[in-house]
Each structure stands twice: as C-alpha cells, then as structure tokens.
C-alpha positions in Angstrom: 0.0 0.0 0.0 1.2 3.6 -1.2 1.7 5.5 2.1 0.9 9.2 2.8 3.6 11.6 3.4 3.9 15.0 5.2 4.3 17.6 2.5 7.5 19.9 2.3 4.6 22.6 3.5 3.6 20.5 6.6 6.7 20.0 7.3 8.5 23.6 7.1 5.2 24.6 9.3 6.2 22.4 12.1 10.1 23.1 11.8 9.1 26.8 12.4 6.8 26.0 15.3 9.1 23.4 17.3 12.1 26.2 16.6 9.9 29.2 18.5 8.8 27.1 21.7 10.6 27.6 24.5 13.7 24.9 25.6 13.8 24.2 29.4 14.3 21.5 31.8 17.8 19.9 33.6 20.2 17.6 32.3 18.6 14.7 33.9 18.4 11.3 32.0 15.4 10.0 29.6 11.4 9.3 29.9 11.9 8.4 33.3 12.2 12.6 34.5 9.2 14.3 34.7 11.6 18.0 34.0 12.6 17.1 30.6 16.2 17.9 29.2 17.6 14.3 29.6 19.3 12.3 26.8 15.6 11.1 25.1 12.7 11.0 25.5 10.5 8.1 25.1 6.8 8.4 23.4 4.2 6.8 22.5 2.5 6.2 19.2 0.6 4.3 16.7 2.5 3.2 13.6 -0.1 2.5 11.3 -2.7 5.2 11.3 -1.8 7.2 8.7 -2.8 10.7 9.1 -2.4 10.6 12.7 0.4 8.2 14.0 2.6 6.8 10.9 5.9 5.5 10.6 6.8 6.1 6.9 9.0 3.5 4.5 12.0 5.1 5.4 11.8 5.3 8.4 10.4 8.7 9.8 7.1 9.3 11.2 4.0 11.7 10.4 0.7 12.6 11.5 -1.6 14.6 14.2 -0.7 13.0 16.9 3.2 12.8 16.0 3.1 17.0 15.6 1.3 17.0 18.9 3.6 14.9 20.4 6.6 16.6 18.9 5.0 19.9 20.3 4.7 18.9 23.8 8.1 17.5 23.7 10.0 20.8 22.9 7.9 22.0 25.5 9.5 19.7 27.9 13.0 20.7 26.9 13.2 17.7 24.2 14.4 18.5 20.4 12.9 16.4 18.1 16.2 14.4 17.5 16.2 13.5 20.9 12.4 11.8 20.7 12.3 7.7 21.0 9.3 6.6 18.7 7.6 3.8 20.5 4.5 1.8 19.2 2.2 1.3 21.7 -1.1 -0.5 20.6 -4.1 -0.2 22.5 -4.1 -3.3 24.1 -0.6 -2.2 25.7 -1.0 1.2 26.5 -2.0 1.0 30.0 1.1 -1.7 30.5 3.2 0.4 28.5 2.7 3.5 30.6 3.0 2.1 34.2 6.5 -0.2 33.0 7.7 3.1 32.2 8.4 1.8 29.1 7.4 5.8 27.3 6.7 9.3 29.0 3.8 9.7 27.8 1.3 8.2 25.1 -0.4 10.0 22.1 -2.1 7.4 20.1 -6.2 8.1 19.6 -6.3 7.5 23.0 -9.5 8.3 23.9 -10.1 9.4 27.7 -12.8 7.1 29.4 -14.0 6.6 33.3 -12.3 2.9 33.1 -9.0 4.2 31.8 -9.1 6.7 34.1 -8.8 4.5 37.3 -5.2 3.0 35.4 -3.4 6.4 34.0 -3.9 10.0 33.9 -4.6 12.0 31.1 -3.5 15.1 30.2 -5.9 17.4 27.6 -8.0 16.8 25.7 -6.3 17.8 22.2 -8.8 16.4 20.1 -12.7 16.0 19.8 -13.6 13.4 17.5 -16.8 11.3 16.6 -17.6 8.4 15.3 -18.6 8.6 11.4 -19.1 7.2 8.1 -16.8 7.0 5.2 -18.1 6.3 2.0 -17.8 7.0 -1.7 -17.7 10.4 -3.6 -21.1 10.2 -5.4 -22.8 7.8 -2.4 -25.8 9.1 -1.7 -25.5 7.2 2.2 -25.6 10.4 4.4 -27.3 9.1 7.5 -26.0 6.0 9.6 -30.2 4.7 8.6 -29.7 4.6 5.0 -27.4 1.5 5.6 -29.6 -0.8 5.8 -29.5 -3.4 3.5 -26.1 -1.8 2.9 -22.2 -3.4 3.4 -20.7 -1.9 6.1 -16.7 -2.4 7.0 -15.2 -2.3 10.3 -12.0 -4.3 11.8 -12.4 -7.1 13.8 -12.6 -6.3 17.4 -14.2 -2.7 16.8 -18.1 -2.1 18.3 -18.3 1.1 15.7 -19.8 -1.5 13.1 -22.0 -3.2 16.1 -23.2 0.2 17.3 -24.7 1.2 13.8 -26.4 -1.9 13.7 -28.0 -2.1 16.6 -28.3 1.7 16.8 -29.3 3.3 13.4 -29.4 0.3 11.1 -30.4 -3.0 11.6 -30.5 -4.5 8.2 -27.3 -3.2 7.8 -24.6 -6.1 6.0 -21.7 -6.2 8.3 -18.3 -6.9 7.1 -15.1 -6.8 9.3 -11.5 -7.1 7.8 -8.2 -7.2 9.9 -7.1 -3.6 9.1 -8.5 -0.3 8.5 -6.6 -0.7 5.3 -8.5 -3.5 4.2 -11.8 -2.0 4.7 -10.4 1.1 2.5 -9.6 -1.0 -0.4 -12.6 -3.0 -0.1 -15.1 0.4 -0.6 -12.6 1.5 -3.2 -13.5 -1.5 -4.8 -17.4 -1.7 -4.3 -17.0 -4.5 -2.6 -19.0 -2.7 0.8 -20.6 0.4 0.6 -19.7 2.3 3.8 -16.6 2.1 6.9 -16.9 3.3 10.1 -14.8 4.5 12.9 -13.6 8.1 14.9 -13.8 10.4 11.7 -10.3 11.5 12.4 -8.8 8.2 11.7 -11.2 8.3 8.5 -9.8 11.2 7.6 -6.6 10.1 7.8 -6.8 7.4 5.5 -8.7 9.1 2.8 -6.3 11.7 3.0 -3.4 9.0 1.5 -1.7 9.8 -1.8 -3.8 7.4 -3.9 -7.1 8.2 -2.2 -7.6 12.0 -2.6 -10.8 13.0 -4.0 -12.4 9.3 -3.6 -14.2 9.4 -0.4 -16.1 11.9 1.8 -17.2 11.8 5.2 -20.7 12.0 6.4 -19.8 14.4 8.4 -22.5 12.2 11.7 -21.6 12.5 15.1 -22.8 9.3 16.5 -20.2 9.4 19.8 -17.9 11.5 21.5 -14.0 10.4 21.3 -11.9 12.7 23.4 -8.0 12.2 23.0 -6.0 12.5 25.4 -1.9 12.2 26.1 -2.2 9.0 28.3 0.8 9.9 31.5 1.7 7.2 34.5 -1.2 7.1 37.1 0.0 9.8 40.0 2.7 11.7 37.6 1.1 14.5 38.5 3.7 16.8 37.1 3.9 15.6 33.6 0.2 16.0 33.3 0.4 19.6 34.4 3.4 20.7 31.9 1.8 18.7 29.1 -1.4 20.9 29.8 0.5 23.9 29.8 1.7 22.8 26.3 -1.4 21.7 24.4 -2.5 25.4 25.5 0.1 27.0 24.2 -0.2 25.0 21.0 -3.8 26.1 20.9 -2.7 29.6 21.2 0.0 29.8 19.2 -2.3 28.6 15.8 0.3 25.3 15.5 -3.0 23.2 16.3 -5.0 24.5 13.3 -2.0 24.0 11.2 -1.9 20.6 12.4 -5.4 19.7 11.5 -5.3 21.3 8.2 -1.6 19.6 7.2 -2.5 16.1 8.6 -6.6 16.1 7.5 -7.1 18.9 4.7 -6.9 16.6 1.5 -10.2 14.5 3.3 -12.2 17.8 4.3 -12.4 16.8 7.7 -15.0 19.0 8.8 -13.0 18.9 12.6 -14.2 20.4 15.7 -12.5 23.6 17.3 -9.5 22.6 19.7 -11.2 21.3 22.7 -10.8 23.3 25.9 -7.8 21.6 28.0 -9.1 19.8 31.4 -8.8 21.2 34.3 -4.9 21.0 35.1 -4.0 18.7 38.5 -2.3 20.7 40.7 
C-alpha cells in the first residue's frame, strides 16, 4: 500500500513551530524525569494510522498526533532528535505506561471513566466522533440509509455493532483485519460504507492514492476525546503537558496541524477542545 507523506509545506510549518517554543528542563536522564532535558525522551504512538500516527518507509514518522507529540516534547525541553518513537497499541498502553516503558502516550487515546482508574490523562487535544466513510457520489448520508447496505469495520471494533444495533439494523456487516482493508474494499465496491472516529477516516482518505475518492458523512454518533495517556499519579507531567497543548492552541500550530494532517479529506473537525482542568 502507497503510504501518505507530510508535505514539504507540513513540514516547514512544524520546523518553524518546534524552533519558536521555549527549551527548558535539567540535564537529567530520559522518559523516566518528569523535568525534561535528559538524553531522550520516550513516546508513545501508533504506527499504522496514517494521518495521525505513521511510521513512513523510510523510516520517519508523520501525523496529528506525531506533531502533537513533537509539540509537547519541545515543550518539555526535548528536540525532536532527541524523541524515542515507540509503538504502543491499544491493548498495551496501559502496560506500557505504568512499565515506564514511554513518558507519555499519544495514540487516539480516547479518555474514558475505566481508563481513568489506570493512567492519567493530560488534555484533551482532540474531539472526535464516530462517522461514516463512504464513496464520492454515495448518496449514504445518515447511519439509517445503511440498511441493507455493506458496512466495514476491523475485527474487534463495536463502531460496526453500534450502527447496527443503533441506526441500522439490516445493515450487511463486514469486518476485515485492518483499516486498510476495509479502504480498499469500498474503493473496490465490494462494501458500501466504513466506520470508525472520523479522524482516523480522515486520515486514510487523505493517502496519496485516495484524494478526492471518499467523503465523510460528516454524523456524530459518539464523542472520542484524545487525550496524552501519562503514569497514574505523575502529577507533574500531566500539568506541563497541559500547559503545552495550550500554548499550542494559542499559538495557531493546532490549526495548522489539522489542516496539514486532515485537509486533502475535508475533515470538517471540531474547534481545539478546551484543556481539562490542570492537577495541581
């Protein structure tokens, strides 16, 4: 599969963000200080969402969540040579986080009660909803006009589920091993809708060889709150990585974000969601 990658203009953006945040922290060693500085830092991230948390053929590594992550980082007193990509799938998040195997987590990690009670969260930094993908000239523009339609999900994911037993009963559904999958197979005609957060829609439909194919629906059928995922009680980090989301807010480098990492899909995106409460 042809893989998306960050534009000279995405790119450039960032490299002039990252260079006007502030550098601080000690010299004290890798993820394991909460005052930044050290050697490296460890985060984080998925490697095959494109759009959102990438790792490219050669090697590098793109998306929302990577400039978010790259953000907060300089914020901590990291440069981005001194960041340690780590893939952390959802299954191994929590484990990942309280080994102190990474810093911090930035990987569609949406912030829920039961998570709650095994990590903190800083943020949120993005609002996203669950949503339809579907073809160009598809006339499917509510989650009821899929009945007696194909619908695509992975295996393991409730967003199919939910708009069957939700919106669409008579709905066909069909569940593939990767989002990938599912992309080629409506690309094809072979179903007729996929569903899951819209950002990670987005982000595939955004890929080189997809632009101008699909649209979203543009339905809100849940609420997906991301948050960076830090080790339950570190306190600290959760309260500097606030600070930094809000300064990214601030500073614009969030719009440009969305619009370099989900522009080519028309994500119609929410506005930057107001940062929890910081734990002091």
């Amino acid at each position: 599969m042809k893989l998306r990658k960050v534009t000279a203009a995405s790119a450039a953006v960032f490299a002039l963000a990252l260079t006007a945040t502030a550098c601080g922290g000690d010299d004290s060693d890798n993820s394991g200080s909460s005052s930044g500085g050290g050697d490296k830092i460890k985060i984080g991230i998925k490697y095959d969402q494109p759009g959102l948390g990438l790792k490219e053929p050669g090697g590098s590594f793109s998306g929302f969540d990577v400039d978010v992550a790259t953000y907060v980082a300089k914020e901590l007193g990291y440069e981005p040579n001194q960041i340690e990509w780590v893939e952390t799938k959802s299954a191994d998040r929590e484990n990942a986080l309280a080994r102190g195997d990474v810093k911090f987590i930035a990987a569609t990690y949406s912030i829920t009660d039961e998570r709650k009670e095994k990590v903190d969260f800083a943020g949120p930094y993005l609002l996203a909803h669950q949503d339809l993908l579907v073809k160009k000239d598809s006339d499917i523009s509510q989650a009821t006009d899929l009945n007696d339609k194909k619908l695509c999900s992975v295996v393991g994911s409730t967003s199919a589920q939910n708009v069957s037993k939700d919106f669409a009963p008579k709905a066909q559904l069909r569940e593939y091993g990767t989002y990938s999958e599912c992309i080629a197979a409506l690309q094809s005609g072979a179903v007729d809708a996929l569903t899951t957060d819209d950002s990670i829609l987005a982000g595939y439909a955004s890929q080189d060889q997809y632009k101008g194919q699909f649209k979203l629906a543009g339905l809100k059928l849940s609420n997906e709150n991301y948050g960076i995922g830090v080790k339950k009680g570190d306190t600290e980090t959760v309260n500097k990585i606030n600070d930094a989301l809000e300064k990214m807010v601030g500073d614009k480098s969030w719009d440009k974000a969305v619009e370099a990492n989900f522009g080519p899909a028309e994500y119609k995106n929410e506005p930057a969601p107001k940062i929890g409460n910081i734990v002091k």
